[in-house]
MDAnalysis code that builds the backbone (N, CA, C; Angstrom):
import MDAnalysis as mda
import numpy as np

u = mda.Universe.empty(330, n_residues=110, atom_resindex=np.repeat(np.arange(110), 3), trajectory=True)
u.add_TopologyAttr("name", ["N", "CA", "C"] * 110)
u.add_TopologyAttr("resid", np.arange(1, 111))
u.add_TopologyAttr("resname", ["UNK", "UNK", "UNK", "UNK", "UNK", "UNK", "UNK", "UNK", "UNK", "UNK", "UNK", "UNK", "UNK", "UNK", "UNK", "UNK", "UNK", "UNK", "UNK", "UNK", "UNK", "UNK", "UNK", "UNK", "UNK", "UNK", "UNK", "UNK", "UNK", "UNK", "UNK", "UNK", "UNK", "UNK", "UNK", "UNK", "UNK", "UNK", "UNK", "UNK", "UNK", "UNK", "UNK", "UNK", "UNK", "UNK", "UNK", "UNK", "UNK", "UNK", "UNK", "UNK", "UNK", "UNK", "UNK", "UNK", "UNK", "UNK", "UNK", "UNK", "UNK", "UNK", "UNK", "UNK", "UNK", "UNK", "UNK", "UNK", "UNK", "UNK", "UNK", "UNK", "UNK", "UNK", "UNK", "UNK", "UNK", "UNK", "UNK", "UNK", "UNK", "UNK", "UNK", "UNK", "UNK", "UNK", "UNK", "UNK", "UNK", "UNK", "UNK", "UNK", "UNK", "UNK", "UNK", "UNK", "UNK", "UNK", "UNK", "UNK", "UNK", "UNK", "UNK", "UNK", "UNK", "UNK", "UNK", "UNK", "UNK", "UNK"])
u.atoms.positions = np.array([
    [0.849, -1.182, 0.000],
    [0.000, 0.000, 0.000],
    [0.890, 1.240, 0.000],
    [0.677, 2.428, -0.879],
    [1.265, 3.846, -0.704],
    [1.315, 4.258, 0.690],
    [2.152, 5.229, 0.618],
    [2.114, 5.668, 1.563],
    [1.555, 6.873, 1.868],
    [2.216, 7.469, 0.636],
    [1.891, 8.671, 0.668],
    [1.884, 9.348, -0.909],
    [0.662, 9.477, -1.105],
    [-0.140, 9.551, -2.361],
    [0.063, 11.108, -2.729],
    [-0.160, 11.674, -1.696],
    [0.151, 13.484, -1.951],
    [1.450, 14.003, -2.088],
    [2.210, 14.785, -2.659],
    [2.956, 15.229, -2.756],
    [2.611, 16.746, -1.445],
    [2.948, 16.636, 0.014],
    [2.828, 17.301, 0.691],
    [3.503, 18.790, 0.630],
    [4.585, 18.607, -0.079],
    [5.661, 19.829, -0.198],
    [4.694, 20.714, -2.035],
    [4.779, 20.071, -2.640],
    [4.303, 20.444, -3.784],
    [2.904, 20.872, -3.589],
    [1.785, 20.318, -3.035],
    [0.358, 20.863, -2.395],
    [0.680, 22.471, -1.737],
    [1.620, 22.103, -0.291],
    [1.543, 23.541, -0.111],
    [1.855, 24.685, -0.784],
    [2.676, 24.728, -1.514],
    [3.758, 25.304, -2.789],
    [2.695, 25.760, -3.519],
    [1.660, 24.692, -4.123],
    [0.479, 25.212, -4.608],
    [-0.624, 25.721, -3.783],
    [-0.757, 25.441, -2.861],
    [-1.979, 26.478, -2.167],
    [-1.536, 27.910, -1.566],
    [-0.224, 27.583, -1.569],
    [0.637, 29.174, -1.080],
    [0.597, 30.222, -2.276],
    [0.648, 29.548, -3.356],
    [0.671, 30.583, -5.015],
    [-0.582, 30.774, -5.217],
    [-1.658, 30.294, -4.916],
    [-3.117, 30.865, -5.348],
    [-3.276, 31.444, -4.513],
    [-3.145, 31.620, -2.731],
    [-3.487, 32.549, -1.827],
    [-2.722, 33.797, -2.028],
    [-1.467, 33.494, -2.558],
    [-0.882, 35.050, -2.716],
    [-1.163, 35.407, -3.766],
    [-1.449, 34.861, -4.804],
    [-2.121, 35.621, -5.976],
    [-3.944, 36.410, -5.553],
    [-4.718, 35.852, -5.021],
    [-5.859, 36.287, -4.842],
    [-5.219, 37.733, -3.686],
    [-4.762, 37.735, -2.723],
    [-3.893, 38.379, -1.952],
    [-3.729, 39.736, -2.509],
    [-3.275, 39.382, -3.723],
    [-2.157, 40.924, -4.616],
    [-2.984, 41.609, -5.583],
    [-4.192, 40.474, -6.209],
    [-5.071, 40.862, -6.825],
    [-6.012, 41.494, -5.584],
    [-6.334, 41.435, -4.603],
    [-7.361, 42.528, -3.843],
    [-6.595, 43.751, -3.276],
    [-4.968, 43.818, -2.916],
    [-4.289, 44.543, -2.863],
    [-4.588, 45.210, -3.732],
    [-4.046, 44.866, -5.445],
    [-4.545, 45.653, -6.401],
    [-6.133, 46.332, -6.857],
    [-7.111, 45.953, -6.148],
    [-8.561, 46.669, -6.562],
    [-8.804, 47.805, -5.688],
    [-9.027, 48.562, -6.223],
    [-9.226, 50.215, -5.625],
    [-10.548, 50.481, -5.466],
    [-11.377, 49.455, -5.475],
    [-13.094, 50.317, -5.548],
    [-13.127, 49.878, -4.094],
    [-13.876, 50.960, -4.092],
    [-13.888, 51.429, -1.952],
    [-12.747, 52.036, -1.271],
    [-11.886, 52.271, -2.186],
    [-11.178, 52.662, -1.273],
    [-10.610, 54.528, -1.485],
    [-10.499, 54.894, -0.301],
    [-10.303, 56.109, -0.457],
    [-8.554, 56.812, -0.261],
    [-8.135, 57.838, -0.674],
    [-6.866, 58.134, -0.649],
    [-7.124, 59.602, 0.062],
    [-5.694, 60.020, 0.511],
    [-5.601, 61.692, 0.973],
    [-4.675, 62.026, -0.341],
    [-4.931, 63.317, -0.162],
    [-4.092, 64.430, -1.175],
    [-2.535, 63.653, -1.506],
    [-1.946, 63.498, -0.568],
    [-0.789, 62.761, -0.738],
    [-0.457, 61.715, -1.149],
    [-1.741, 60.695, -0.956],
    [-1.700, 59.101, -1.295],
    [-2.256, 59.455, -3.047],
    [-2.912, 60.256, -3.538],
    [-3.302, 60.625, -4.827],
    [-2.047, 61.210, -5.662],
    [-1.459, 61.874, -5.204],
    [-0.110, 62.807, -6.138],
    [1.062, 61.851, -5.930],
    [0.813, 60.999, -5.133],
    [2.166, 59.914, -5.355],
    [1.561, 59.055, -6.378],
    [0.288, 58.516, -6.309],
    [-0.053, 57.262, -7.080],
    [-0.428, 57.425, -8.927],
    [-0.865, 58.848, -8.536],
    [-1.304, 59.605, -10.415],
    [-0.368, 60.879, -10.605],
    [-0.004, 61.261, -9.972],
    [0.660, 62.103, -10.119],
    [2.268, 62.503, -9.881],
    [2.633, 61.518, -10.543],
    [4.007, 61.705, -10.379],
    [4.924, 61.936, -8.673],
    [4.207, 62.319, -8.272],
    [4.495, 63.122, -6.984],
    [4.632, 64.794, -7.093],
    [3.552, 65.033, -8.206],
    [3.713, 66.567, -7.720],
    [3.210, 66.940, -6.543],
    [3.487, 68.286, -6.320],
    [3.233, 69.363, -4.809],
    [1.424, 68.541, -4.474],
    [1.361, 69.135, -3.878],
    [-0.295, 68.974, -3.172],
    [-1.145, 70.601, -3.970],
    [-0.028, 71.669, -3.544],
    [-0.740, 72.719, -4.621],
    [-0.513, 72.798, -6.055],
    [0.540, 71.929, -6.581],
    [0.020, 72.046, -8.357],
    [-0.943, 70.767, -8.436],
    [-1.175, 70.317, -7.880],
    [-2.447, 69.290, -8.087],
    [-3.898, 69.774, -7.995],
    [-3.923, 70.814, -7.087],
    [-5.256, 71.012, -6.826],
    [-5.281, 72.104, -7.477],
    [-3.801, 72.977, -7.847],
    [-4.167, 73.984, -9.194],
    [-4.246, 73.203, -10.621],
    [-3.371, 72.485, -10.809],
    [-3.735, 72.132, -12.095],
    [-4.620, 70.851, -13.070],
    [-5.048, 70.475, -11.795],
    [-5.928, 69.087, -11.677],
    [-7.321, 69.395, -11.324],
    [-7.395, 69.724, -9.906],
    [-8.619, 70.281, -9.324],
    [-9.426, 70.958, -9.849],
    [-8.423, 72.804, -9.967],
    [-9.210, 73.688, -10.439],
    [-9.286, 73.647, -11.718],
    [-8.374, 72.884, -12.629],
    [-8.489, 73.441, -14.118],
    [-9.815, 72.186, -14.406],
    [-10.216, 71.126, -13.980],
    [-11.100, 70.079, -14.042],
    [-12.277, 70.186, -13.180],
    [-13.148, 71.406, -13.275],
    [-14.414, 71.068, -12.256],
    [-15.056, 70.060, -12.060],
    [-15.056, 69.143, -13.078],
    [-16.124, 67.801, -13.511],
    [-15.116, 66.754, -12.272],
    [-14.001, 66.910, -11.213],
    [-13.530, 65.826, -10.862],
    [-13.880, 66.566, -9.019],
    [-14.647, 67.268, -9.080],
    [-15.204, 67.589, -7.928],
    [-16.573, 67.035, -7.633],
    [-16.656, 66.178, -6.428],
    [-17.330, 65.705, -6.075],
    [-19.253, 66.017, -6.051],
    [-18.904, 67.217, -5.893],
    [-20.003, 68.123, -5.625],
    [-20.727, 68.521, -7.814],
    [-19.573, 67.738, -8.643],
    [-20.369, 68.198, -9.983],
    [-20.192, 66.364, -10.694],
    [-20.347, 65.222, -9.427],
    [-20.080, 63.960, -9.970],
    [-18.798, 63.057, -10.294],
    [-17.644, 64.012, -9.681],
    [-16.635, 63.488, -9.759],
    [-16.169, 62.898, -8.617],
    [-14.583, 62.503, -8.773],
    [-14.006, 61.765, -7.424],
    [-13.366, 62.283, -6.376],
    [-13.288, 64.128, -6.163],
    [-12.381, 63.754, -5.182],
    [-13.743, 65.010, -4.154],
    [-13.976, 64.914, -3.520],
    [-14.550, 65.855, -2.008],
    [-13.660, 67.175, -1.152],
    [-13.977, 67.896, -1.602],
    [-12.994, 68.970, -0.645],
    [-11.976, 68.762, -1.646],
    [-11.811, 69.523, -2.788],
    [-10.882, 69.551, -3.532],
    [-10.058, 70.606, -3.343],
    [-10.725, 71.638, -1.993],
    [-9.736, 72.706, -1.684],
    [-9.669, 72.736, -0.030],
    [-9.099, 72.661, 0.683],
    [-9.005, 72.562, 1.958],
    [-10.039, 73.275, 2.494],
    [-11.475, 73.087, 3.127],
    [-12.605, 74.409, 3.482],
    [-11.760, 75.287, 5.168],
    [-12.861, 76.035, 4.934],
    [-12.445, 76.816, 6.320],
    [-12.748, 76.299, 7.874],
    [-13.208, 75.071, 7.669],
    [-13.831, 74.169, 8.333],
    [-12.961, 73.605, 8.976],
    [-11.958, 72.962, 8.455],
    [-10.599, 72.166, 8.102],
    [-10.862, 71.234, 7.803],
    [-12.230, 70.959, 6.696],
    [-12.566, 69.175, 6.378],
    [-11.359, 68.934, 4.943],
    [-10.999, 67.741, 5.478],
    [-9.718, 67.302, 4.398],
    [-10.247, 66.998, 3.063],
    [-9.158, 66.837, 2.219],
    [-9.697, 66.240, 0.695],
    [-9.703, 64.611, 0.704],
    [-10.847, 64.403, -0.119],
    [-10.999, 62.869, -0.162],
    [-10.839, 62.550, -1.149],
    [-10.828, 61.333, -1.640],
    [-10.338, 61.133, -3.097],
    [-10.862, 59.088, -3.121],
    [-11.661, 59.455, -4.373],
    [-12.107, 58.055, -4.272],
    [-11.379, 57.405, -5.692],
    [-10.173, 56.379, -4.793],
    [-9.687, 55.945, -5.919],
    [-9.598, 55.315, -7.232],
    [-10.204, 54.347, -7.170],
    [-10.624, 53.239, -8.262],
    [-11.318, 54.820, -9.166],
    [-12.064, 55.785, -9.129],
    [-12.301, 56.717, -10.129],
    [-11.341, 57.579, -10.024],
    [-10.466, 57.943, -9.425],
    [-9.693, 58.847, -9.779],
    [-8.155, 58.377, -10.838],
    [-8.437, 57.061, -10.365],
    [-7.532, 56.097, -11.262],
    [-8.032, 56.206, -13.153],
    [-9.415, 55.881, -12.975],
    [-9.957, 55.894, -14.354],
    [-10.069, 57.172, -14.506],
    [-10.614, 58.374, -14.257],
    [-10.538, 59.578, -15.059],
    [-8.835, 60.118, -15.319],
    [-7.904, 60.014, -14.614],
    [-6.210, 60.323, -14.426],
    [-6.206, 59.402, -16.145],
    [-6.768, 58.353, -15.975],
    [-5.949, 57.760, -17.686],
    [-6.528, 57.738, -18.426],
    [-7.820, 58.006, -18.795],
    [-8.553, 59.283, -20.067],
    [-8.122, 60.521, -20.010],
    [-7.824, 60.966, -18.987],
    [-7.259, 62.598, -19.306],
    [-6.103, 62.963, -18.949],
    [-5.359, 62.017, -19.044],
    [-3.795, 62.473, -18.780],
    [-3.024, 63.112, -20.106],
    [-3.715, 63.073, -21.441],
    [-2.978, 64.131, -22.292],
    [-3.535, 65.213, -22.187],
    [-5.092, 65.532, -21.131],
    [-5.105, 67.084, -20.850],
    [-4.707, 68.305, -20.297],
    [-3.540, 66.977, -19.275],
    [-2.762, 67.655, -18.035],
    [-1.715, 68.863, -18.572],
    [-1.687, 69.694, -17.883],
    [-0.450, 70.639, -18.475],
    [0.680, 69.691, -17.396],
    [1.612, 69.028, -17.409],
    [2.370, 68.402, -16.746],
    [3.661, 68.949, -16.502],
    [3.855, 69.807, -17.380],
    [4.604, 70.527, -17.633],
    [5.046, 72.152, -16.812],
    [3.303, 72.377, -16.181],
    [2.849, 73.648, -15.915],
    [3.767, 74.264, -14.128],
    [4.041, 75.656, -14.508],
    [4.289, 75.347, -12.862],
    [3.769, 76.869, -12.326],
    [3.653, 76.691, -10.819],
    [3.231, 77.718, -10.349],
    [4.096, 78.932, -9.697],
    [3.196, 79.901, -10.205],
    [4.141, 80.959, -9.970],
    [3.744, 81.699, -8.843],
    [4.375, 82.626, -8.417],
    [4.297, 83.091, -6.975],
    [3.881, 85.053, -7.063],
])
């Protein structure tokens, strides 16, 4: 009679590669999840400033303000002190339809 019919080392090997794949794939899905000003200009934006983003992203794009159907909330710091929100999985998809509208180039002057 066998003894041992399973390949015990090779099983785990394989149940370890589908758990870290499902793992990296939910790592990777962005719907629900939200970013700050900073977690947004590192991830779409190169890492520009926090103010050429919200000058040249924010304000030049009304349609990505929350308040006209877009993704991000408090796209300008209020007097309130409520922060900017940013809902990723859409800010991901509008950033790569309109990234040849960006002036990327643009900078601010003082």
């Amino acid at each position: 009679m066998p003894k041992n019919l399973i390949d015990i080392p090779s099983l785990t090997s394989f149940v370890k590669d589908i758990v870290n794949e499902v793992v990296k794939e939910d790592k990777d899905d962005l719907t629900g999840k939200t970013w700050n000003i900073n977690q947004f200009r590192k991830s779409c934006c190169r890492g520009k400033g926090d103010n050429w983003v919200r000058t040249f992203i924010f304000d030049e794009f009304p349609e990505v303000d929350y308040k006209n159907g877009g993704f991000v909330v408090n796209p300008r710091k209020t007097p309130e002190g409520k922060t900017t929100i940013i809902f990723a999985k859409e800010a991901c998809d509008w950033m790569q339809k309109h990234q040849h509208q960006i002036d990327w180039n643009a900078k601010i002057t003082n």
